[in-house]
GUKE-862168 format. One record per residue (C-alpha): residue in one letter; z, x, y. Coordinates in Angstrom, 2 decimals. Layout:
{"A" {Z X Y}}
...
//
This chain:
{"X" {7.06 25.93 -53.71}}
{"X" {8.91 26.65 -50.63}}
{"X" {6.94 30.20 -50.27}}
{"X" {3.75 29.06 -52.02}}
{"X" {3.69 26.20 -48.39}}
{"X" {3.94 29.32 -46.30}}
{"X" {1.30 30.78 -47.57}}
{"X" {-1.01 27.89 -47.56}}
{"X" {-0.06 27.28 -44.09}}
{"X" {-0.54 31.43 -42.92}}
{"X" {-4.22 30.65 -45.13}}
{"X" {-4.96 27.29 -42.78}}
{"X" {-3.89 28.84 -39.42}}
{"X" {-5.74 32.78 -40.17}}
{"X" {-9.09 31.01 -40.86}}
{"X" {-8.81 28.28 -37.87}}
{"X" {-7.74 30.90 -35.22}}
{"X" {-10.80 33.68 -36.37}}
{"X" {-12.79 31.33 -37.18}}
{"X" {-12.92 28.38 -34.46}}
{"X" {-16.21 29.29 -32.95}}
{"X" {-18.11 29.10 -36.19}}
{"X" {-16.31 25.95 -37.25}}
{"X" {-17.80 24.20 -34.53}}
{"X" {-21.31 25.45 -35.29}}
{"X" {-21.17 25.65 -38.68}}
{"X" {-20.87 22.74 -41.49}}
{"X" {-20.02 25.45 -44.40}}
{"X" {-17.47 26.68 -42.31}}
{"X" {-15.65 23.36 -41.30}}
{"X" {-16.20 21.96 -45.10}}
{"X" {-14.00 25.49 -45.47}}
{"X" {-11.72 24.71 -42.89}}
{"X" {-11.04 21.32 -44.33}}
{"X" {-10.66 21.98 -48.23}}
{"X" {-7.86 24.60 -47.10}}
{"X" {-6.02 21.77 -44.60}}
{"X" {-6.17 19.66 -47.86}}
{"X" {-5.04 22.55 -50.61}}
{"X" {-1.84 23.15 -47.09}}
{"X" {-1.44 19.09 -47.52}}
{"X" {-1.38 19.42 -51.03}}
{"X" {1.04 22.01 -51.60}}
{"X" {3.44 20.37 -48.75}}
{"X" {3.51 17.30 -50.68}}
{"X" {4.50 19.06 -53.91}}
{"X" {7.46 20.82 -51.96}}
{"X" {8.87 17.10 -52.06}}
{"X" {7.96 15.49 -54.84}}
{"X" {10.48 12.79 -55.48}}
{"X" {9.91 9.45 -55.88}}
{"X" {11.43 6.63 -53.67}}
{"X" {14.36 4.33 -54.25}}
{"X" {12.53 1.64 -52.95}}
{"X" {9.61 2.31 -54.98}}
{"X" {10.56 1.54 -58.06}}
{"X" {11.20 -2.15 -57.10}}
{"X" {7.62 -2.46 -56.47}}
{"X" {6.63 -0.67 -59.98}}
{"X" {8.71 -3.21 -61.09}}
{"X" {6.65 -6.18 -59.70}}
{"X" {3.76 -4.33 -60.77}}
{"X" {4.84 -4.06 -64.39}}
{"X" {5.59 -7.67 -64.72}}
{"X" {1.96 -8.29 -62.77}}
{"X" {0.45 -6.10 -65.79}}
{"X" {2.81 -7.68 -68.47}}
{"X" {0.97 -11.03 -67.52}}
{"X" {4.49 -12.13 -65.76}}
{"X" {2.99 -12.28 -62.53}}
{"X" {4.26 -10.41 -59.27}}
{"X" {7.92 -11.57 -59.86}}
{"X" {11.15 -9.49 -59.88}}
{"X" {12.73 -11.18 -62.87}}
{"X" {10.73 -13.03 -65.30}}
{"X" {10.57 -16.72 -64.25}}
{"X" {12.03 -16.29 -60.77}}
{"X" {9.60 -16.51 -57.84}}
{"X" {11.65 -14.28 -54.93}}
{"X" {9.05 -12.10 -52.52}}
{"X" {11.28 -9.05 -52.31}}
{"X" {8.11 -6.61 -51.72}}
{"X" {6.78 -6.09 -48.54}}
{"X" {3.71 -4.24 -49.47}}
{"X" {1.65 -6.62 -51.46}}
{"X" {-1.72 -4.21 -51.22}}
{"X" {0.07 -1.39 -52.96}}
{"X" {1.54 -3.18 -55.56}}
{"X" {-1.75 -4.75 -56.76}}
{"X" {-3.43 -1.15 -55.97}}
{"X" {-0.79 0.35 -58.59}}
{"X" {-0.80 -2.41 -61.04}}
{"X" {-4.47 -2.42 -61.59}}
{"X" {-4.38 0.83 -63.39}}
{"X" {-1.46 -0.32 -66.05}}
{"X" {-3.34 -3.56 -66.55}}
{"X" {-6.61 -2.28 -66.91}}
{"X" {-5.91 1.16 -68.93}}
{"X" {-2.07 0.83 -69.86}}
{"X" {-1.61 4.00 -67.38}}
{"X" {2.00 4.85 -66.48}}
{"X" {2.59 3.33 -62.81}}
{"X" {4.90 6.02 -61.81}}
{"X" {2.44 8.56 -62.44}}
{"X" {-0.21 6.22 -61.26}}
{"X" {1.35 5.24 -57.83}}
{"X" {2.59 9.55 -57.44}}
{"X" {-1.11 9.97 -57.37}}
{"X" {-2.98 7.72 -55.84}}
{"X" {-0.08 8.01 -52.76}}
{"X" {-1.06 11.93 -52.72}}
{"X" {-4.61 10.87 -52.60}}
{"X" {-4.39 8.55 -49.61}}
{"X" {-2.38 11.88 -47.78}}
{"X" {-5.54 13.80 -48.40}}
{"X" {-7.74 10.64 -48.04}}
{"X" {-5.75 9.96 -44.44}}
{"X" {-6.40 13.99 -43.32}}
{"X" {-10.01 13.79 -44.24}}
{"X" {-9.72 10.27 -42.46}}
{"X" {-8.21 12.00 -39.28}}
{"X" {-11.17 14.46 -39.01}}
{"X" {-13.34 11.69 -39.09}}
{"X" {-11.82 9.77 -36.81}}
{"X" {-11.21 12.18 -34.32}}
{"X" {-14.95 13.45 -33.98}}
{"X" {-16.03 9.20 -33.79}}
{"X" {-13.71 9.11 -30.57}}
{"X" {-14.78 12.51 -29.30}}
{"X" {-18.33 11.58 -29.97}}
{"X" {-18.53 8.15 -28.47}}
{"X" {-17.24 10.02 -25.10}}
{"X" {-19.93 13.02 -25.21}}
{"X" {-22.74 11.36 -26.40}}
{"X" {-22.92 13.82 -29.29}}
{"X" {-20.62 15.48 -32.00}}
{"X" {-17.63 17.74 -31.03}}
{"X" {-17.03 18.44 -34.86}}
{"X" {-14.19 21.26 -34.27}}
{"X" {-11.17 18.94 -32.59}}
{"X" {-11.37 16.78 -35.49}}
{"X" {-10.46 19.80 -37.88}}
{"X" {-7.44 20.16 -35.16}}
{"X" {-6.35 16.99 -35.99}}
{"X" {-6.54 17.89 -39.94}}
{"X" {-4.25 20.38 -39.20}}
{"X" {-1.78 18.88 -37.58}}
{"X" {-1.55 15.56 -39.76}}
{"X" {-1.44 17.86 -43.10}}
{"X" {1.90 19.49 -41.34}}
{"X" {3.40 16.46 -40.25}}
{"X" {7.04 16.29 -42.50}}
{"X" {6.98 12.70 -42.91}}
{"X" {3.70 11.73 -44.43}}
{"X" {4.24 14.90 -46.86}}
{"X" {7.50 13.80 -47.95}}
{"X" {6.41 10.25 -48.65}}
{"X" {2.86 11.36 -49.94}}
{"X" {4.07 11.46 -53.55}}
{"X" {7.56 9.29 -52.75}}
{"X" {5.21 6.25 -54.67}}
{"X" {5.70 4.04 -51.67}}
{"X" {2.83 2.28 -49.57}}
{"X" {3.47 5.03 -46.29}}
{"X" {0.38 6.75 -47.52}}
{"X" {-1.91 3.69 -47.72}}
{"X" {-0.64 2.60 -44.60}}
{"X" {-1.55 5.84 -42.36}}
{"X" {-4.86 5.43 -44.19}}
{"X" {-5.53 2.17 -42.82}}
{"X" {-4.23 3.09 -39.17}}
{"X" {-6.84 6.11 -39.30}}
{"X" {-9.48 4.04 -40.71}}
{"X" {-9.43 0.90 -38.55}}
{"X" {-9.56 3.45 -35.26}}
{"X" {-12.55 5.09 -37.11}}
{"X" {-14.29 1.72 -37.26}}
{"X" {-13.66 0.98 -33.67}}
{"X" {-14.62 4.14 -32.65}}
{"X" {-18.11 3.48 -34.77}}
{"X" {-18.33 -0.36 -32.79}}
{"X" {-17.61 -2.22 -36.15}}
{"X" {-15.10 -4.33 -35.36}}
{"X" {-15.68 -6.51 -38.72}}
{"X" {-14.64 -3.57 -40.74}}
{"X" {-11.84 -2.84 -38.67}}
{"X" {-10.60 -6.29 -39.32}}
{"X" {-10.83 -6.17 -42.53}}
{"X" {-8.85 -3.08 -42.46}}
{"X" {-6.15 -4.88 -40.14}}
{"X" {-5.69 -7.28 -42.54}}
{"X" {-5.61 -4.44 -45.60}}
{"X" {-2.69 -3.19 -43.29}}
{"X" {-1.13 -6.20 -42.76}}
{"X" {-0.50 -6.72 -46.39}}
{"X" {0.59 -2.76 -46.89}}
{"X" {3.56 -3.41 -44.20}}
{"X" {4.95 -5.93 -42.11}}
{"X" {4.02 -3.48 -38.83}}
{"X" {0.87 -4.19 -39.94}}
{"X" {1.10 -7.26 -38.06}}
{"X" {1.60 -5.41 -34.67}}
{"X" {-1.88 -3.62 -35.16}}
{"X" {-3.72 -6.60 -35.46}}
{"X" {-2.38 -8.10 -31.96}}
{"X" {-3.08 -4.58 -30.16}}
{"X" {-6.74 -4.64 -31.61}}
{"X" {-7.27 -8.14 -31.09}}
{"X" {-6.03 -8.04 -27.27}}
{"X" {-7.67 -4.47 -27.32}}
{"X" {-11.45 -5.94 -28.18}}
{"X" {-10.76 -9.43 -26.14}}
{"X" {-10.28 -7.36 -22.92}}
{"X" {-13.54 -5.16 -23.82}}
{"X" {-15.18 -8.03 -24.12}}
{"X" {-13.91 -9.21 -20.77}}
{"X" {-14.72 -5.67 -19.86}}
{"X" {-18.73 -6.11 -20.91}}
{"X" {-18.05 -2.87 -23.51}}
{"X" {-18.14 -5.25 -26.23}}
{"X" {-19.87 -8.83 -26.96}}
{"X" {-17.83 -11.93 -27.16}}
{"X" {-19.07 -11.92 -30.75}}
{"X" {-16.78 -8.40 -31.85}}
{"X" {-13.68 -10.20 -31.47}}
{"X" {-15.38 -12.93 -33.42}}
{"X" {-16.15 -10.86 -36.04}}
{"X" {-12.87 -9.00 -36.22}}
{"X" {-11.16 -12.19 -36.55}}
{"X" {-13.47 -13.56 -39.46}}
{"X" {-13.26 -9.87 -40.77}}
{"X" {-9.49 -10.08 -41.14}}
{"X" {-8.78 -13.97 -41.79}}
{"X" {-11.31 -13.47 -45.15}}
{"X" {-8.45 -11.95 -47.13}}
{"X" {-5.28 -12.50 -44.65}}
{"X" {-5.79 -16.26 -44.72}}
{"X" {-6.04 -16.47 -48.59}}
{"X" {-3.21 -14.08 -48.96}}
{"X" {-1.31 -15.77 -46.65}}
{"X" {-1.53 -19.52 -48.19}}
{"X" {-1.20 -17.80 -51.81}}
{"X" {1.81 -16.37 -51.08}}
{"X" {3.51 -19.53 -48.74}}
{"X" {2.75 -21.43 -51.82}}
{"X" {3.69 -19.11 -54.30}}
{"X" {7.00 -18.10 -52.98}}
{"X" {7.54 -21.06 -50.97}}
{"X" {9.00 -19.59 -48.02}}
{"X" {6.71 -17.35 -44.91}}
{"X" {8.84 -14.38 -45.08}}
{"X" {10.03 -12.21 -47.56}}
{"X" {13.46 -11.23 -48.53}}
{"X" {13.40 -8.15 -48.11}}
{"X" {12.46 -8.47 -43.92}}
{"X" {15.36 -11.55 -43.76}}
{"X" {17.64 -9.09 -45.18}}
{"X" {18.54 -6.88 -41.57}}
{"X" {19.13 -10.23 -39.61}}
{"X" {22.28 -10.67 -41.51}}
{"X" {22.80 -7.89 -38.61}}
{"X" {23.61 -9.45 -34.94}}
{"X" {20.69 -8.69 -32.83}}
{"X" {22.38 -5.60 -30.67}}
{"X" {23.78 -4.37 -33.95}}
{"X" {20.76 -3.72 -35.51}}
{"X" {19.38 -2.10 -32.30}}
{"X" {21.47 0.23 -31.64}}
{"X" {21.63 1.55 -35.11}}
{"X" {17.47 1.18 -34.47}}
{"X" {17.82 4.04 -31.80}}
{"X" {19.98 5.72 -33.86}}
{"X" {17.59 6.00 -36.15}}
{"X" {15.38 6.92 -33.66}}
{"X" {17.44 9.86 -31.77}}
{"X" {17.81 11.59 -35.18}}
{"X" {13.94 11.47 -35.36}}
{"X" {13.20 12.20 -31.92}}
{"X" {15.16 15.41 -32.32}}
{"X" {13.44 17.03 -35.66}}
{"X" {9.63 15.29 -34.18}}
{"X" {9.85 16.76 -30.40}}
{"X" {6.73 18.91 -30.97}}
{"X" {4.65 15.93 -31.73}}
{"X" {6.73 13.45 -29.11}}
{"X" {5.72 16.31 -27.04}}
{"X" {2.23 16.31 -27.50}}
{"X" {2.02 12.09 -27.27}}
{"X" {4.02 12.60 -23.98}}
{"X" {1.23 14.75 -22.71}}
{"X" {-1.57 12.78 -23.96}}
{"X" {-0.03 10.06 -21.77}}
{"X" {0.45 12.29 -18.46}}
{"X" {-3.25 13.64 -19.10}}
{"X" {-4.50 10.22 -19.21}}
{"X" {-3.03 8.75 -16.13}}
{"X" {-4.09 11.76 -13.83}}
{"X" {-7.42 10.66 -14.66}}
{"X" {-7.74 7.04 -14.73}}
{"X" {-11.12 5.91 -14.97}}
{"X" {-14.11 7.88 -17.24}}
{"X" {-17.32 8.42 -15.51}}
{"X" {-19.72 7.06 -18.07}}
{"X" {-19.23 3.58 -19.63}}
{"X" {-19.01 5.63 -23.19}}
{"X" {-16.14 8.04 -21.68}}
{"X" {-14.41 4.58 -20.70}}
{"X" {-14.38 3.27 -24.33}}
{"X" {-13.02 6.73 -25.72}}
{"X" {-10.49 6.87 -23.24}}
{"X" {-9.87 3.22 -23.83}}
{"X" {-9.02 3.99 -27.56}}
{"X" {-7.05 6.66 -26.81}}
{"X" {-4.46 4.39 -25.10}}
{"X" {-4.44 1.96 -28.05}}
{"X" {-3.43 4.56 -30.54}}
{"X" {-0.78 5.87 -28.37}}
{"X" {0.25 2.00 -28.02}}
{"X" {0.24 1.40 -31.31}}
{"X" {2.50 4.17 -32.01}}
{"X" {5.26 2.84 -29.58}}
{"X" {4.63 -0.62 -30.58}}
{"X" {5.58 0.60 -34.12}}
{"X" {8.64 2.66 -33.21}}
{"X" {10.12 -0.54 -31.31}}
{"X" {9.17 -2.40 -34.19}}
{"X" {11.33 -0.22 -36.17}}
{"X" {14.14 -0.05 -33.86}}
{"X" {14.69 -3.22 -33.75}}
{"X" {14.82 -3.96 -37.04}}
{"X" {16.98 -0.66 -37.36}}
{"X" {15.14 1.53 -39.36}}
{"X" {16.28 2.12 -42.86}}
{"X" {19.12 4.52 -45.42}}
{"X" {16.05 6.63 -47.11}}
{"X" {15.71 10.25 -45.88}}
{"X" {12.52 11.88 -44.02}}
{"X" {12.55 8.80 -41.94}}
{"X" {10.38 6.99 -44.11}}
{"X" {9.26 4.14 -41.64}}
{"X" {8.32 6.26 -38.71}}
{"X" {6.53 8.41 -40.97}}
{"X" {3.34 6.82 -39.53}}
{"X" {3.96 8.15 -36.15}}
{"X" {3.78 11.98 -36.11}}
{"X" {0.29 11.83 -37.71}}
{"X" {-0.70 8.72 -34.99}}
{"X" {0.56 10.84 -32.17}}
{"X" {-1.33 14.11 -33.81}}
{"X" {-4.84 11.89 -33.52}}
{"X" {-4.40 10.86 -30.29}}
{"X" {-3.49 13.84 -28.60}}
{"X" {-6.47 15.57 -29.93}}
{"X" {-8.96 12.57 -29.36}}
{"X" {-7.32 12.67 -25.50}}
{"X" {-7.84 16.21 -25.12}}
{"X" {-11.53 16.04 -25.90}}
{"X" {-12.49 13.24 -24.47}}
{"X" {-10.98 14.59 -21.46}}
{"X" {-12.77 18.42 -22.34}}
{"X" {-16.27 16.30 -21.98}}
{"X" {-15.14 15.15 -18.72}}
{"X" {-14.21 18.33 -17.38}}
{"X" {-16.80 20.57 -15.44}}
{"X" {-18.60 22.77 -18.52}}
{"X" {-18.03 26.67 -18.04}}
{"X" {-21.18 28.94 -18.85}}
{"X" {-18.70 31.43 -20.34}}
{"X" {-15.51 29.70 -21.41}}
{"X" {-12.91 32.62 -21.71}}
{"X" {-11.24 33.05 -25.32}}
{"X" {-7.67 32.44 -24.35}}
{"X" {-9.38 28.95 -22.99}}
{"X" {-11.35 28.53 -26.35}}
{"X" {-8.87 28.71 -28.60}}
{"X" {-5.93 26.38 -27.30}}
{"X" {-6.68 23.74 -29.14}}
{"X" {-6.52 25.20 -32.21}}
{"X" {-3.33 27.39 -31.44}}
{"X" {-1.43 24.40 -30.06}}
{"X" {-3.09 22.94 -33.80}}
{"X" {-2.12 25.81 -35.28}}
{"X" {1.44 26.29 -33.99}}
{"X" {2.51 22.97 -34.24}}
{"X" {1.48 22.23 -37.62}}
{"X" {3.80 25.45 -38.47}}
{"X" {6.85 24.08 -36.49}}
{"X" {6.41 21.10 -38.63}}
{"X" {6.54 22.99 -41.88}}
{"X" {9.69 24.56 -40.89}}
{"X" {11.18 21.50 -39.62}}
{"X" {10.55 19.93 -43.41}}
{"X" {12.06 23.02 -44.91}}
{"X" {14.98 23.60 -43.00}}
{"X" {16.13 20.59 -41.42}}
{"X" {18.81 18.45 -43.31}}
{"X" {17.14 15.12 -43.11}}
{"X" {14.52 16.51 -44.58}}
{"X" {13.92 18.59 -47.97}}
{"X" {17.66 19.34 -48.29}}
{"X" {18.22 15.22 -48.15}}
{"X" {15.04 14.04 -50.64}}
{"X" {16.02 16.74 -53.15}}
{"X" {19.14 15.03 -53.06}}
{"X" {17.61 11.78 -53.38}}
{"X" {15.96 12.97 -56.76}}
{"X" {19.14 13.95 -58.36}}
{"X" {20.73 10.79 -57.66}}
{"X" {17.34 8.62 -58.41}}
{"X" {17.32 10.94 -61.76}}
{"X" {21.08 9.79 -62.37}}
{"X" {20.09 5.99 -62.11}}
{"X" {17.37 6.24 -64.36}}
{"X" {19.63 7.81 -67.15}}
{"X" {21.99 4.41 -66.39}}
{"X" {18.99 1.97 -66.06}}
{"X" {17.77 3.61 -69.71}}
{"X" {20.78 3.10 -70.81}}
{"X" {21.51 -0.41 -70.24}}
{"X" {18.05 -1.21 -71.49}}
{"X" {18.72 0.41 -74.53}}
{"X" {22.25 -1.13 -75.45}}
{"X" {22.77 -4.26 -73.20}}
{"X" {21.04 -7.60 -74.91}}
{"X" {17.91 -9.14 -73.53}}
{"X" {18.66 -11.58 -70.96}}
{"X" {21.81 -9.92 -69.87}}
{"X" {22.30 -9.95 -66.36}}
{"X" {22.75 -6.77 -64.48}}
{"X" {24.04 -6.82 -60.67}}
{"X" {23.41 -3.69 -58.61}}
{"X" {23.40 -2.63 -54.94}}
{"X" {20.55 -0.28 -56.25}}
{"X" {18.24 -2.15 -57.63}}
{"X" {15.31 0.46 -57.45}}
{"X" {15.59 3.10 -59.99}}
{"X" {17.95 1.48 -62.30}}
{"X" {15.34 -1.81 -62.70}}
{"X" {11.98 -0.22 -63.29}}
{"X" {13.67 1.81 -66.05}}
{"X" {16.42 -0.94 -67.32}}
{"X" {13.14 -2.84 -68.33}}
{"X" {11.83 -6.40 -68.36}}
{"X" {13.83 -8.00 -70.81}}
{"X" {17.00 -7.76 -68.47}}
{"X" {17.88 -9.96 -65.18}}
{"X" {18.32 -7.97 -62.37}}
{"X" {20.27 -8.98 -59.56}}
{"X" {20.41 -7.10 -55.84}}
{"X" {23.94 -7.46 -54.26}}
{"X" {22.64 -6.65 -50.76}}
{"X" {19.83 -9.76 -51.00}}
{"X" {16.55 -8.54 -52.52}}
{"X" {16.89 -10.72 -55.22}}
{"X" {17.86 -13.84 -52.86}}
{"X" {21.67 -13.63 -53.33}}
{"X" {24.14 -11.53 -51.62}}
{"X" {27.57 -10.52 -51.75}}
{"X" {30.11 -13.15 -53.49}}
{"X" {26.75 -15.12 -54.35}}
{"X" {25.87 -13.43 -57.37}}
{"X" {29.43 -13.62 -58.92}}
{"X" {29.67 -17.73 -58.38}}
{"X" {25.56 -18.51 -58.76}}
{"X" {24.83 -16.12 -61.37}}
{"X" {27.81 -15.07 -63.73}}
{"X" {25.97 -11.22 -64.01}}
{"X" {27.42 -9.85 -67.74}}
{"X" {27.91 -6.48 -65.71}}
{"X" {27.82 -5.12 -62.51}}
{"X" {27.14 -1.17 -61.61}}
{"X" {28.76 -0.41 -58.46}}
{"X" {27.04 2.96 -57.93}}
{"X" {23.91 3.73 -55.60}}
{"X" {24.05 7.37 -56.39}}
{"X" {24.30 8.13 -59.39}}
{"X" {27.66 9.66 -61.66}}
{"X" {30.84 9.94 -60.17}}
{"X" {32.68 12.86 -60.19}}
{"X" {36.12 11.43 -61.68}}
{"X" {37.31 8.61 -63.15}}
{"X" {37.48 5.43 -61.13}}
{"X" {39.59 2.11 -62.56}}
{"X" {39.29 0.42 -59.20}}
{"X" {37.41 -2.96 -58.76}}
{"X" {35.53 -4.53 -56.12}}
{"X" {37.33 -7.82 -54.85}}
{"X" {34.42 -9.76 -55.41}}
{"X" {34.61 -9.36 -58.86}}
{"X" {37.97 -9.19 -59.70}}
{"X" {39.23 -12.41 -60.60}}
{"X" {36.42 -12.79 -63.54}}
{"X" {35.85 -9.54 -64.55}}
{"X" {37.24 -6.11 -65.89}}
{"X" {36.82 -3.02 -65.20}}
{"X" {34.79 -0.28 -67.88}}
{"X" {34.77 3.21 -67.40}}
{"X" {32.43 5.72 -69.62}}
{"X" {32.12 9.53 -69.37}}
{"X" {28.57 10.87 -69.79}}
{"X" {28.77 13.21 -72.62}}
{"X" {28.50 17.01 -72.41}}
{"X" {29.25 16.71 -68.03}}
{"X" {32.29 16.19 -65.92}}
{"X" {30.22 12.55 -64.84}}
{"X" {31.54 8.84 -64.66}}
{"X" {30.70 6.00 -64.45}}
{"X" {32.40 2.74 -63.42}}
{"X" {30.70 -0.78 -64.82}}
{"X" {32.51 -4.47 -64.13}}
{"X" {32.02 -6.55 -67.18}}
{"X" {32.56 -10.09 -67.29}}
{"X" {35.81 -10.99 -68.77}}
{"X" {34.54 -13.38 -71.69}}
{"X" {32.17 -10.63 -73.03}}
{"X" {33.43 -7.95 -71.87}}
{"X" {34.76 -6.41 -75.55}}
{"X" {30.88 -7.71 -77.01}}
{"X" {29.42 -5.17 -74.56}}
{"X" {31.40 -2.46 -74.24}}
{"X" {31.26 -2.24 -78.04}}
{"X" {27.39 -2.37 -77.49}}
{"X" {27.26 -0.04 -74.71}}
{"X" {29.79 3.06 -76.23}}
{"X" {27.26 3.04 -79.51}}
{"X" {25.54 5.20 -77.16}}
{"X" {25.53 8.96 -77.47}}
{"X" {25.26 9.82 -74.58}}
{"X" {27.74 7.64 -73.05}}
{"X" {31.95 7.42 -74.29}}
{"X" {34.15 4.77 -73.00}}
{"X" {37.53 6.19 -71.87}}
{"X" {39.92 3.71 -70.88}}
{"X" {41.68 3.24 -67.89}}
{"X" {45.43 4.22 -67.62}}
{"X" {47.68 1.71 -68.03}}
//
C-alpha cells in the first residue's frame, strides 16, 4: 500500500503541475483534478487502516442504542462516557435500521467524511476566494484538495471509526456557509460540531463573537447572529436538556476524567503533546505561520467584500489555535497519529490557501504572469502534500505506531471474544482497556473502566463493584508468564494465568477469590486458551 500511495501521490502532483492553467479554465479538467486528490485520499487512508481503541466504546453505545438498550455502556446503567454523541447515533442508525455491522459501518462512513471533508475544502476555499474577487478563482480550491488529502492525521483517523472525520467535515462546512452569508446553516452546523466533540464548543464562541462584531462592523445584519443562534439552539438546546436529564450530570465522564490531573500537570504534558506534533507538522505550522505574517502586512482589504474574506481568514486560523490550546490543556491523549490535533493540519491547509488568494485578488494583476509565478501555488500544494506522505510513512508516531495499535487492538479482541464466549452473563469484567475488549466481549457482560469511563476508578471498582475478573492488559498478550498481582486487588482475589495455544503469548486475569475455581474451569474449556499455573 505503501508504494501504491506513492504512486497516487506522483499521479495527483504530475497532473496539477502540467495541468494548472487548464484547471482553472476548465470544469472537466478540475472534476479530473479532484477525483485523483480523492482516489490519493483514498489510498492514504487504506495505508492505515486500523480501527481506534477508543472507538469501539462508542460501537458499544451504539449497539446497545440498536439493541433497544438505549445509549448506555452497560445495560441499565446511565454513565455518559462518549463524547461524540452525533457519531454514535450516525453509526447506530445503520445497525438499527438494516442490522449492518457498525465496525464496518463506522470504517466507512469515517472514509467518506475524509473524501466528503476534501471535496468540502475545495468548496470552501473557492466561497472565500470568491467573496474577495467578486467572481470564482476555481484553481486554489483544488490546492487546498491537495493538501488536506496529504495531511497524516485525518488519513490515519479516516478509517480509525472515530468522529475526527465528521468533525473536520463540520469545521469545513460551517466556514463554507459563512463564506456563502448563511449564518443559519452555519449554526446548525456549530451545533452538529458541538455534539461530534467537546472543541466543538470553542467554534461556536469564535463564530458567534466572529458574526456579532460583523454586525457591529455593518458586513452583516443584527439579524445573522440571530439566526445563527436560533440555527444552533434548535438541536443544541434539545440535546442539551436530553442529555442533563438523561445522565443527570452536564459533563461527561470521559472530559472529568484528565482533571484527576493538577492543572500544570496536565499542561505540560499538553505541550508535550504538542512539541512531538509540532515537529512531524512544521510544513503545515509553516504555512499557518505565513498566512499570519501575510495577513498583518496588509491589514485592511480595499473593497468591503475583500474585508469579509480576509476577515474569515483570521477566524480559521483562530480557530485552529483556539483548538490546539484546547487540547493542551486538557493534555492531549495516549493514541498515536495525534488523534485530537488531527483537525489542525487540514484547518491550517484551508486557510493558507484562502489567505493567499484573497490576497492574489488584492495584488496589482500582471498582463503576462510569468510561469515560475503561476505555478507556486500549486508546487507549494504539490510539495507539501508529498512531505506529508512521507512524514505518515516514515515517522514513528505515525504508520510504524497505528500498525502497532492494530496488533494489540487485534490481541484484545481475541480476549474480549473470549470472555464473551466462556464467562457467564452478568459477569463483571474490569479493564483499563475498555475499548476493544467491550464491543467484542458483548452485551450480556458488565464492563467496568479502571481509569473512570465507567464512573469508578482505581480501588472503586474492587469495593463498589466486586468485578468476577479483572484483565490487567491494555496491549494485548504478554510475552511470558506473569503471577504478579495488582495491590488493589490482592486481598480478594487470585491470580490466573493462561497460555494462548499454538504462540509463546500470556495472559494474566485476577479472579475473585469466591469464584475463582467456577471460572477458571469455565474459561480453560476454551481451545484456544490453557491455564498454566503459577509456581508455587
Amino acid at each position: 500500500m505503501v508504494v501504491a500511495l506513492v504512486v497516487a501521490w506522483s499521479a495527483v502532483a504530475i497532473f496539477v503541475l502540467v495541468a494548472w492553467p487548464k484547471i482553472g479554465a476548465d470544469k472537466g479538467w478540475r472534476a479530473a483534478a479532484l477525483m485523483l486528490t480523492l482516489g490519493f485520499s483514498l489510498v492514504h487512508q487504506l495505508v492505515f487502516s486500523t480501527i481506534a481503541e477508543d472507538a469501539y466504546i462508542t460501537f458499544r453505545y451504539a449497539q446497545n442504542i440498536a439493541d433497544g438498550n438505549g445509549p448506555v455502556f452497560n445495560t441499565g446503567e446511565r454513565i455518559e462516557g462518549y463524547t461524540n454523541f452525533l457519531w454514535m447515533i450516525v453509526i447506530a442508525l445503520p445497525k438499527a435500521a438494516f442490522g449492518a455491522d457498525i465496525e464496518t459501518s463506522a470504517v466507512v462512513l469515517g472514509i467518506l467524511a475524509t473524501l466528503g471533508a476534501v471535496l468540502l475544502a475545495y468548496v470552501t476555499v473557492n466561497r472565500v476566494v470568491a467573496r474577495a474577487a467578486g467572481e470564482p478563482r476555481p484553481a486554489y480550491g483544488v490546492a487546498a484538495a491537495v493538501l488536506v488529502a496529504g495531511a497524516g492525521g485525518l488519513a490515519a483517523y479516516g478509517g480509525s471509526g472515530t468522529e475526527t472525520p465528521l468533525f473536520v467535515l463540520l469545521l469545513f462546512g460551517v466556514f463554507a456557509a459563512l463564506a456563502a452569508r448563511r449564518p443559519v446553516v452555519a449554526g446548525v452546523l456549530v451545533a452538529f460540531a458541538m455534539m461530534t466533540r467537546p472543541a466543538g464548543i470553542l467554534l461556536a464562541v469564535l463564530v458567534g463573537c466572529w458574526l456579532v462584531v460583523a454586525a457591529l462592523r455593518r458586513r452583516y445584519t443584527w439579524w445573522s447572529p440571530v439566526g445563527w443562534l436560533l440555527g444552533g439552539l434548535v438541536f443544541a438546546a434539545p440535546w442539551t436538556a436530553w442529555r442533563v436529564t438523561y445522565y443527570d450530570h452536564v459533563l461527561p465522564t470521559s472530559v472529568v476524567i484528565p482533571f484527576d490531573l493538577g492543572i500544570q500537570s496536565r499542561i505540560d504534558r499538553g505541550w508535550q503533546y504538542l512539541s512531538g506534533f509540532s515537529v512531524v507538522h512544521q510544513g503545515f505550522l509553516l504555512l499557518g505561520l505565513i498566512s499570519v505574517v501575510a495577513l498583518s502586512l496588509r491589514r485592511t482589504g480595499r473593497t468591503p467584500h475583500e474585508a469579509e474574506a480576509r476577515s474569515l481568514t483570521w477566524l480559521m486560523l483562530g480557530t485552529a489555535v483556539a483548538l490546539t490550546g484546547f487540547v493542551v490543556f486538557f493534555g492531549g491523549d495516549a493514541a498515536p497519529a495525534w488523534r485530537l490535533l488531527a483537525p489542525i493540519p487540514p484547518l491550517l491547509s484551508v486557510a493558507a490557501v484562502s489567505v493567499y488568494g484573497v490576497l492574489m485578488v488584492a495584488a496589482k494583476p500582471s498582463p503576462r504572469p510569468r510561469p515560475p509565478i503561476r505555478l507556486l501555488m500549486p508546487a507549494a500544494a504539490v510539495t507539501l502534500s508529498g512531505l506529508a506522505v512521507l512524514v505518515s510513512v516514515f515517522s514513528p508516531e505515525m504508520l510504524g505506531r497505528v500498525r502497532a495499535w492494530h496488533d494489540h487492538g487485534a490481541q484484545m479482541e481475541e480476549i474480549g471474544r473470549w470472555l464473551d464466549a466462556y464467562l457467564p452473563p452478568g459477569s463483571v469484567v474490569s479493564t483499563s482497556a475498555p475499548g476493544v475488549l467491550s464491543y467484542h466481549a458483548g452485551t450480556q457482560l458488565q464492563i467496568v473502566g479502571v481509569r473512570g469511563q465507567t464512573e469508578e476508578v482505581g480501588e472503586a471498582v474492587v469495593s463498589r463493584r466486586h468485578p468476577t475478573i479483572a484483565v490487567i492488559t491494555d496491549s494485548g498478550y504478554a510475552a511470558k508468564q506473569s503471577c504478579v498481582i495488582d495491590p488493589a486487588y490482592a486481598a480478594r482475589y487470585r491470580v490466573a494465568t493462561f497460555a494462548r495455544e499454538g504462540s509463546s503469548s500470556w495472559i494474566t486475569v485476577f479472579l475473585r477469590a469466591d469464584v475463582e475455581r467456577v471460572v477458571r474451569a469455565a474459561l480453560d474449556r476454551s481451545p484456544d486458551f490453557r491455564h498454566v499455573p503459577c509456581p508455587a
